[in-house]
SEFI-956253 format. One record per residue (C-alpha): x, y, z; residue in one letter; residue number from 1. Coordinates in steps of 0.5 Angstrom, whole numbers, plus 500, padded with zeros to 3 digits. Example, Ala and Ser with C-alpha at 12.3 -4.5 7.8 and 13.67 -1.06 7.14 Angstrom:
2
[site [525, 491, 516], 'A', 1],
[site [527, 498, 514], 'S', 2],
END
This chain:
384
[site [901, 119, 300], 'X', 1],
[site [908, 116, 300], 'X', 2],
[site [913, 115, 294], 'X', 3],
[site [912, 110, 290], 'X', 4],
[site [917, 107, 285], 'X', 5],
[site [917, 101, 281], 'X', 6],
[site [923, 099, 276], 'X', 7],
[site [923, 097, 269], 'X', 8],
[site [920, 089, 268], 'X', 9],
[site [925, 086, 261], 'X', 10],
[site [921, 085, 255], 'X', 11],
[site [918, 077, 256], 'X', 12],
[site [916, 073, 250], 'X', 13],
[site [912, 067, 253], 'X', 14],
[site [908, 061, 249], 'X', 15],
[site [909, 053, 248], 'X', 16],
[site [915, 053, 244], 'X', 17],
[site [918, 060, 246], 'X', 18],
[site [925, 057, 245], 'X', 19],
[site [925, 056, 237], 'X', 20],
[site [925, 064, 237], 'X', 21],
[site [930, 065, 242], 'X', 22],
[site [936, 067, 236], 'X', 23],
[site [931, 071, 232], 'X', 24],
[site [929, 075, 237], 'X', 25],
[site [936, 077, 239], 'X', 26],
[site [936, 080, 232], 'X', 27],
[site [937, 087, 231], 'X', 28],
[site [939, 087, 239], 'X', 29],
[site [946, 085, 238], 'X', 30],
[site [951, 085, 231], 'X', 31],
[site [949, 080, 225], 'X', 32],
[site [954, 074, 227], 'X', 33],
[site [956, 077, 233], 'X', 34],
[site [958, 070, 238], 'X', 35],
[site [953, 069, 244], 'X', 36],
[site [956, 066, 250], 'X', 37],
[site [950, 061, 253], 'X', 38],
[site [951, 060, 260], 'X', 39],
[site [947, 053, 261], 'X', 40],
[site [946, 049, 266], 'X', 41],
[site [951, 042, 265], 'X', 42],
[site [944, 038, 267], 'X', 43],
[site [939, 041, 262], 'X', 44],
[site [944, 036, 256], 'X', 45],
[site [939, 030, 256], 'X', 46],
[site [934, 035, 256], 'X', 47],
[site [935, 038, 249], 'X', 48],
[site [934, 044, 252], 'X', 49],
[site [942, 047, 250], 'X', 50],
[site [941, 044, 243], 'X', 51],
[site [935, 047, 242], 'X', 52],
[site [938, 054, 244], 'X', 53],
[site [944, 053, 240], 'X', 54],
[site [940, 051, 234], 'X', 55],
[site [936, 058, 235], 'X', 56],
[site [941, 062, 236], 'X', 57],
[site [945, 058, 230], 'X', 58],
[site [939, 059, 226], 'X', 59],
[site [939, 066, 226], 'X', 60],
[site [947, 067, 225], 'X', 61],
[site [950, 068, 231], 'X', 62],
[site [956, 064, 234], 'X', 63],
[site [955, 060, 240], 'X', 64],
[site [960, 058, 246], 'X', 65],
[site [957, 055, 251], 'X', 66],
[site [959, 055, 258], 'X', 67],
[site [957, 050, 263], 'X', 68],
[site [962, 050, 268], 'X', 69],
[site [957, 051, 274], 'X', 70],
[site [953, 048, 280], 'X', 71],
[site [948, 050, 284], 'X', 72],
[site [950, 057, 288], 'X', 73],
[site [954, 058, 283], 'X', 74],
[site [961, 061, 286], 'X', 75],
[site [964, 068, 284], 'X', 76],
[site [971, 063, 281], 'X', 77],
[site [966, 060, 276], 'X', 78],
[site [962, 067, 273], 'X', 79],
[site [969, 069, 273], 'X', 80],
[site [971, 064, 269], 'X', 81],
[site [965, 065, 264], 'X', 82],
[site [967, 073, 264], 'X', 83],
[site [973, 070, 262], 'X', 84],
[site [971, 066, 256], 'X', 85],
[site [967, 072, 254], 'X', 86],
[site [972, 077, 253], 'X', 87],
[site [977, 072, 250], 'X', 88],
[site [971, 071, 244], 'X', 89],
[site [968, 078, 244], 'X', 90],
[site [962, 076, 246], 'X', 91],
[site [956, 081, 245], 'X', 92],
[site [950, 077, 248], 'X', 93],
[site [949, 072, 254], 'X', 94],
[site [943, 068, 254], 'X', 95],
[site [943, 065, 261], 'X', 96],
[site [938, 058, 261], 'X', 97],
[site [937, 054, 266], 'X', 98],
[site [934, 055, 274], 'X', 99],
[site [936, 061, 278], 'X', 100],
[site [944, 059, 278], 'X', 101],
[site [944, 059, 271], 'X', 102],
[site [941, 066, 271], 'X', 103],
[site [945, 069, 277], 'X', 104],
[site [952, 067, 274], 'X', 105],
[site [949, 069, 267], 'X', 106],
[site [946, 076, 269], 'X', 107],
[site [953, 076, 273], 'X', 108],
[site [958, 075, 266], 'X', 109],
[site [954, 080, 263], 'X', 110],
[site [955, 086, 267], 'X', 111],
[site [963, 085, 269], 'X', 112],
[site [966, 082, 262], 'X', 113],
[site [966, 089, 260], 'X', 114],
[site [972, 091, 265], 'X', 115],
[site [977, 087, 269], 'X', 116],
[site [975, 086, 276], 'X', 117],
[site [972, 079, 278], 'X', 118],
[site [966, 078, 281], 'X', 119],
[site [968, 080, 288], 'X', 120],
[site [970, 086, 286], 'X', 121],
[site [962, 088, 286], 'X', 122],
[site [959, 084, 291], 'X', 123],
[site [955, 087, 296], 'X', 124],
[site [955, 094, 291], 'X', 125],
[site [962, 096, 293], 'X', 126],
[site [963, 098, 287], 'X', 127],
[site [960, 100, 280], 'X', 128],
[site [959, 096, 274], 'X', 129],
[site [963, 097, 268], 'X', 130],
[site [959, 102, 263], 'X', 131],
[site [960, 097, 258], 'X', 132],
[site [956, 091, 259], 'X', 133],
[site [953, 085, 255], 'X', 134],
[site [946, 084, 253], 'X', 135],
[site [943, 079, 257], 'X', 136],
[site [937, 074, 256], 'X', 137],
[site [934, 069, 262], 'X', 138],
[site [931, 062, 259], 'X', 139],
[site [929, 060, 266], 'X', 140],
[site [928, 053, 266], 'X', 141],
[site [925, 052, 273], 'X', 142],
[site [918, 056, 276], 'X', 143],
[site [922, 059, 282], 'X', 144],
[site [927, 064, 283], 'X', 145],
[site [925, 070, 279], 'X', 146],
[site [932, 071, 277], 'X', 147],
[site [930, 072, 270], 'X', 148],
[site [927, 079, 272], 'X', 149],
[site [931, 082, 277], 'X', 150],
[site [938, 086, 278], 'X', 151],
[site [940, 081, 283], 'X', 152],
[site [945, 076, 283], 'X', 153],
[site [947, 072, 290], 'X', 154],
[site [954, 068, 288], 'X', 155],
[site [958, 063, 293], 'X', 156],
[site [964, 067, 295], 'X', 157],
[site [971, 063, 298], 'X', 158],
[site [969, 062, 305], 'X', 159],
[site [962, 060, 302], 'X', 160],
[site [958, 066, 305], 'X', 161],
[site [952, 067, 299], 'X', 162],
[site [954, 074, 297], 'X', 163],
[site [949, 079, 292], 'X', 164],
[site [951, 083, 287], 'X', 165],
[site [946, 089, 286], 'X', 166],
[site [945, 094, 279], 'X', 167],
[site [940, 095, 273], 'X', 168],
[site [946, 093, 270], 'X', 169],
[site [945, 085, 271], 'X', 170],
[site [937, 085, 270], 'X', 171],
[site [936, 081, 263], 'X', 172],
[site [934, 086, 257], 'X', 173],
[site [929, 080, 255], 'X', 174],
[site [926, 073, 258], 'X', 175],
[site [924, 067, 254], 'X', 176],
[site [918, 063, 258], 'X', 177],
[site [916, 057, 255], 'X', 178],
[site [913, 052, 260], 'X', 179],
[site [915, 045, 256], 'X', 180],
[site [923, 047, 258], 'X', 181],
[site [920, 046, 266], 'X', 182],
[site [916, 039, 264], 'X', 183],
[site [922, 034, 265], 'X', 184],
[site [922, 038, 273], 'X', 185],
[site [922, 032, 277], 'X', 186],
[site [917, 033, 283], 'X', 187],
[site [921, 035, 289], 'X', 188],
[site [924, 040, 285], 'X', 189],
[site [917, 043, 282], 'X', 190],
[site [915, 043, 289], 'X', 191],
[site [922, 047, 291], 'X', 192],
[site [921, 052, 286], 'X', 193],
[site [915, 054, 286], 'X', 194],
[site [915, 055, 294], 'X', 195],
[site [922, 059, 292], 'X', 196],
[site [917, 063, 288], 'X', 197],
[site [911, 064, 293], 'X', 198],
[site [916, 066, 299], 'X', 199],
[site [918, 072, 295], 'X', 200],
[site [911, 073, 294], 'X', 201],
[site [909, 073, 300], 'X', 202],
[site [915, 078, 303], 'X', 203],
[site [916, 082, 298], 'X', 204],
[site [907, 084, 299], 'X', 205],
[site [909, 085, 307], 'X', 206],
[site [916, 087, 308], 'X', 207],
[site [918, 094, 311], 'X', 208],
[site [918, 096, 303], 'X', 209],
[site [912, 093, 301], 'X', 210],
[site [907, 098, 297], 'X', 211],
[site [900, 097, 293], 'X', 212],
[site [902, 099, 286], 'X', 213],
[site [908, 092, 287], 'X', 214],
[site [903, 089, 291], 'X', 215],
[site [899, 088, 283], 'X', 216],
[site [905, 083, 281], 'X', 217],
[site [905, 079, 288], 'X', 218],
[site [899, 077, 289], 'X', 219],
[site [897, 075, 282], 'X', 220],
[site [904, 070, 283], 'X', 221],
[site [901, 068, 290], 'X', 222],
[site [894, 066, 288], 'X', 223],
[site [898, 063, 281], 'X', 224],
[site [902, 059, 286], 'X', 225],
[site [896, 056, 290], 'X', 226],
[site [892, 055, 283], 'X', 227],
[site [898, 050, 281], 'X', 228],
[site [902, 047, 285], 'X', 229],
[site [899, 041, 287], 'X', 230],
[site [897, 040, 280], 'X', 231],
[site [905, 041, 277], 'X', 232],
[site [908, 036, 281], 'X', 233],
[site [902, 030, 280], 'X', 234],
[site [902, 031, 273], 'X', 235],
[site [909, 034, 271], 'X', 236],
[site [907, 034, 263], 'X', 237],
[site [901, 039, 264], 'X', 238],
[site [903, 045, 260], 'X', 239],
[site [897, 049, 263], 'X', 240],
[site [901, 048, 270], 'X', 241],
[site [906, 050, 268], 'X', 242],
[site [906, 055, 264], 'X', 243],
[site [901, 058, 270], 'X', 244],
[site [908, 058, 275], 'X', 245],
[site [912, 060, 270], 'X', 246],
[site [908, 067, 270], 'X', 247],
[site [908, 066, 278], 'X', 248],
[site [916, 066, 278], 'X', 249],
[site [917, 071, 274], 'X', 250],
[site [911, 076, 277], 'X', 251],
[site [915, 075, 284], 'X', 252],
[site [921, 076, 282], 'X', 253],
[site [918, 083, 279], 'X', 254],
[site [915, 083, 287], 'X', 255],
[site [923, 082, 290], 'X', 256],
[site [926, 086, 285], 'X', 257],
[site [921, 093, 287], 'X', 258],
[site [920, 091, 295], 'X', 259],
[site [925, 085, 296], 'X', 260],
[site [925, 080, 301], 'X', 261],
[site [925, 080, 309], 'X', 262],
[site [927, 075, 314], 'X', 263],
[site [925, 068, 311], 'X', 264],
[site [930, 070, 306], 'X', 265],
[site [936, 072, 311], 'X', 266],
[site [934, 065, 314], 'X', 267],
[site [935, 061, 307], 'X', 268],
[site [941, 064, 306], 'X', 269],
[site [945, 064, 312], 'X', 270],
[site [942, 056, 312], 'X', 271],
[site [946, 055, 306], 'X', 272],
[site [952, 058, 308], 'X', 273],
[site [953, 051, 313], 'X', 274],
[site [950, 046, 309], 'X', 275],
[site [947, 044, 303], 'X', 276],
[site [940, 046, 302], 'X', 277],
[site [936, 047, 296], 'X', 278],
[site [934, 055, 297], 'X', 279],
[site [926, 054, 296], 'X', 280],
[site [925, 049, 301], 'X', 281],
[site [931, 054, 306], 'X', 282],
[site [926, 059, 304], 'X', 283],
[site [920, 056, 306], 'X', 284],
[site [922, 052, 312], 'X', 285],
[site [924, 059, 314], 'X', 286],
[site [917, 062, 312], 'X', 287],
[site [914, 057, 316], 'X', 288],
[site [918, 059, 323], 'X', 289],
[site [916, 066, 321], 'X', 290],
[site [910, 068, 319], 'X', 291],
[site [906, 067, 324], 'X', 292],
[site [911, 071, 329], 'X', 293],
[site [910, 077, 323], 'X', 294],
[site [903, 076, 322], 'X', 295],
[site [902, 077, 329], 'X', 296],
[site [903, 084, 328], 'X', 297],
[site [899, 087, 322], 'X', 298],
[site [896, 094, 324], 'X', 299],
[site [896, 096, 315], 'X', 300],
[site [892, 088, 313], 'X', 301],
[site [898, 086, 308], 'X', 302],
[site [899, 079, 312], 'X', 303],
[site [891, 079, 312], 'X', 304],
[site [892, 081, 305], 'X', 305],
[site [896, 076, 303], 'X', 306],
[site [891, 071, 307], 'X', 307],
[site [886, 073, 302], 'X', 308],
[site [891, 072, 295], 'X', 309],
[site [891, 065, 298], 'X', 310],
[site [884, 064, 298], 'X', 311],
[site [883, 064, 305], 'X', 312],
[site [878, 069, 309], 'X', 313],
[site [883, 077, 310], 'X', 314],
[site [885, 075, 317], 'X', 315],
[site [892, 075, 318], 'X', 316],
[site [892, 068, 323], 'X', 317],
[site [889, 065, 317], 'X', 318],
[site [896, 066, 313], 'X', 319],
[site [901, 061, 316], 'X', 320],
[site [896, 056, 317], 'X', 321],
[site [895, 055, 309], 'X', 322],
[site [902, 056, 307], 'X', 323],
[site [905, 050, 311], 'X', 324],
[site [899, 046, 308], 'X', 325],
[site [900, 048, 302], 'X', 326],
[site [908, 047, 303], 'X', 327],
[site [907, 040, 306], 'X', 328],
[site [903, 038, 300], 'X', 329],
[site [906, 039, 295], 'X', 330],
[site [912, 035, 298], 'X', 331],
[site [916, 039, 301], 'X', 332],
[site [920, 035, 307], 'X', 333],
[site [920, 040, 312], 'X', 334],
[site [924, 037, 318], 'X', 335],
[site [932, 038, 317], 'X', 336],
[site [934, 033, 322], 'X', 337],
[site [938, 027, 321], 'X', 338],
[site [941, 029, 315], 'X', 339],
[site [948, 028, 316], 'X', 340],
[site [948, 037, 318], 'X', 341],
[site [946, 036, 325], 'X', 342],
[site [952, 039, 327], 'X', 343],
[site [950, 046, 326], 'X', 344],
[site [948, 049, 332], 'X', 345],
[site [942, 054, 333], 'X', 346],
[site [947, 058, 336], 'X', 347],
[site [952, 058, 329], 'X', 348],
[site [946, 060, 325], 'X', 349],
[site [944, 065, 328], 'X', 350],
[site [951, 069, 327], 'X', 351],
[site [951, 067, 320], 'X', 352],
[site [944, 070, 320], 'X', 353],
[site [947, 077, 323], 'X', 354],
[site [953, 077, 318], 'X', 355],
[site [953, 084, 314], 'X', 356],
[site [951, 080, 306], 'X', 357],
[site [944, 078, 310], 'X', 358],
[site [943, 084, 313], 'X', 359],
[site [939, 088, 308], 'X', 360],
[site [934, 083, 309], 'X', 361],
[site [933, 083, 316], 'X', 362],
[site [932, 090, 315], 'X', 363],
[site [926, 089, 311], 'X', 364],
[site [923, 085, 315], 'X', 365],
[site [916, 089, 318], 'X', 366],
[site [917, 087, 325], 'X', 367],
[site [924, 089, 328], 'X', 368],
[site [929, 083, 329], 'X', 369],
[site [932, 083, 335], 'X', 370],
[site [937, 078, 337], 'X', 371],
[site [934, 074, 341], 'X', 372],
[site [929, 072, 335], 'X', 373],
[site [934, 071, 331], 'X', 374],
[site [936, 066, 335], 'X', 375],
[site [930, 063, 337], 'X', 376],
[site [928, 062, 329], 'X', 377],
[site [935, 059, 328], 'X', 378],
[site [932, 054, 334], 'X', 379],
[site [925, 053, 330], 'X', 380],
[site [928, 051, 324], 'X', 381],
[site [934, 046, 327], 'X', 382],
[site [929, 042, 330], 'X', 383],
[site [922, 042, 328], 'X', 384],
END
């Protein structure tokens, strides 16, 4: 038998309500009075959620300074701003709330506001992270990316290009989950998320580093995601639901935090390179063009496996099929053409696909990546 190694899983405090203890539950982590940096997404205002957080942290003694300069794919200008903001007020925690750019660009604050480099400095692990850095929290208020659980963080550089940064440094020490903060989830961004959330499960149960011990926490996501998906996006207000793709989020992420992803990620993030694209729906229409290509392949059963977490009989042919029908119930537009990015060649998306920031990934993928494939998936994903 081979080595098996699964990392740490943060503390995760889960329940309808969740949010009202944020602040006490950073006691005794952190100095009574201490100031607390929290990362929000600017969208959440309207919601209550950043109030109902600050009042929290407010509650149980702690100064709050908020930052929301951020948008979707966060920059690496924008963490180091709030690295920046962080520094000036001696912050000692970062509570990151919001989706998966919220969670990157907190967990990225916290692990470089204890030195003086920006955020490049670290991107694809060129160097360390400081020795000393800030107690993080992940509040997720979307089911999809996992960010809450992992030691990764994918930011936009100057060019555009999706870089990680990578390190037990950026994962949360602790992960609030309360459902009712996903409630007010607009449907195509439920849909969107919550296939975020089974594409990781899926390539992190049959990638090159795929082993049974990891496959505990992605096969419980996958049968969460088919169990709720349909039902969270028909009816938003279903705590049930939504608690259930809560918990398949963050058991993905644990699942890509062990094995990682594969090829439909490479394809996901060179996609959003060249054009704007929500990463779920990049990620899913990517697993579409793929997975039968890789399911073909099978030798060990994990893509049958997988097949079986989602219902179906264990036959490896049976997987691409109820993935794309589940994609296109739950809303998911799967066609890109005709919506102004026609200009981006197959050609120009292949050779993002084979930059250095996404190789890992085609490295993970189980079936070899040749050029020529990535070409042809490239081609598959413009004009389907």
């Amino acid at each position: 038998m081979g080595t098996i190694q699964l990392a740490r899983v943060p503390e995760i405090h889960q329940g309808d309500g969740a949010i009202a203890g944020l602040g006490g539950s950073l006691a005794g982590r952190v100095p009574a009075g201490s100031a607390v940096l929290l990362v929000a997404d600017p969208g959440l205002g309207p919601s209550g959620a950043i109030d109902a957080a600050e009042r929290s942290l407010a509650a149980a003694g702690f100064g709050v300074v908020r930052f929301t300069d951020l948008k979707s794919d966060p920059s690496m200008a924008q963490v180091d701003a709030g690295a920046a903001l962080a520094r000036r007020e001696r912050a000692r925690a970062v509570v990151a709330l919001g989706g998966g750019s919220a969670m990157d660009a907190g967990k990225s604050i916290a692990g470089i506001a204890g030195g003086s480099h920006g955020a490049a400095h670290y991107g694809l692990c060129a160097n360390p992270f400081p020795a000393e850095r800030l107690l993080a929290v992940c509040v997720p208020t979307t089911s999809g990316t996992g960010s809450e659980a992992t030691r990764t963080a994918v930011l936009s550089a100057a060019d555009g290009a999706k870089v990680w940064l990578w390190g037990d440094e950026l994962k949360p020490a602790l992960v609030v989950l309360d459902p009712a903060l996903t409630a007010g989830l607009p449907a195509a961004l439920t849909a969107a998320t919550g296939i975020d959330a089974l594409v990781h499960a899926i390539e992190a149960s049959t990638n090159a580093n795929a082993n049974e011990a990891n496959d505990l926490y992605c096969h419980r996501a996958i049968e969460l995601v088919v169990r709720h998906l349909r039902r969270a996006v028909a009816v938003p207000g279903d705590l049930r639901a939504r608690g259930g793709l809560q918990w398949a989020a963050t058991l993905a992420g644990i699942g890509i935090d062990n094995c990682g992803t594969a090829i439909a990620h490479n394809i996901g993030h060179a996609l959003a390179s060249l054009r704007p694209v929500h990463h779920g729906r990049a990620v899913g229409i990517a697993l579409r063009a793929t997975l039968a290509w890789n399911a073909a392949e099978d030798p060990d059963g994990r893509f049958a496996a997988a097949a079986a977490a989602m219902g179906e009989a264990r036959d490896a042919a049976k997987l691409q099929p109820a993935f794309e029908r589940l994609l296109r119930e739950s809303g998911v537009k799967v066609s890109l053409r005709g919506e102004g990015h026609d200009d981006v060649t197959p050609a120009a998306l292949a050779r993002q696909m084979a930059r250095p920031e996404n190789e890992a990934m085609r490295r993970s993928n189980r079936r070899k990546v040749s050029d020529a494939d990535l070409l042809a998936f490239a081609t598959t994903v413009l004009t389907e």
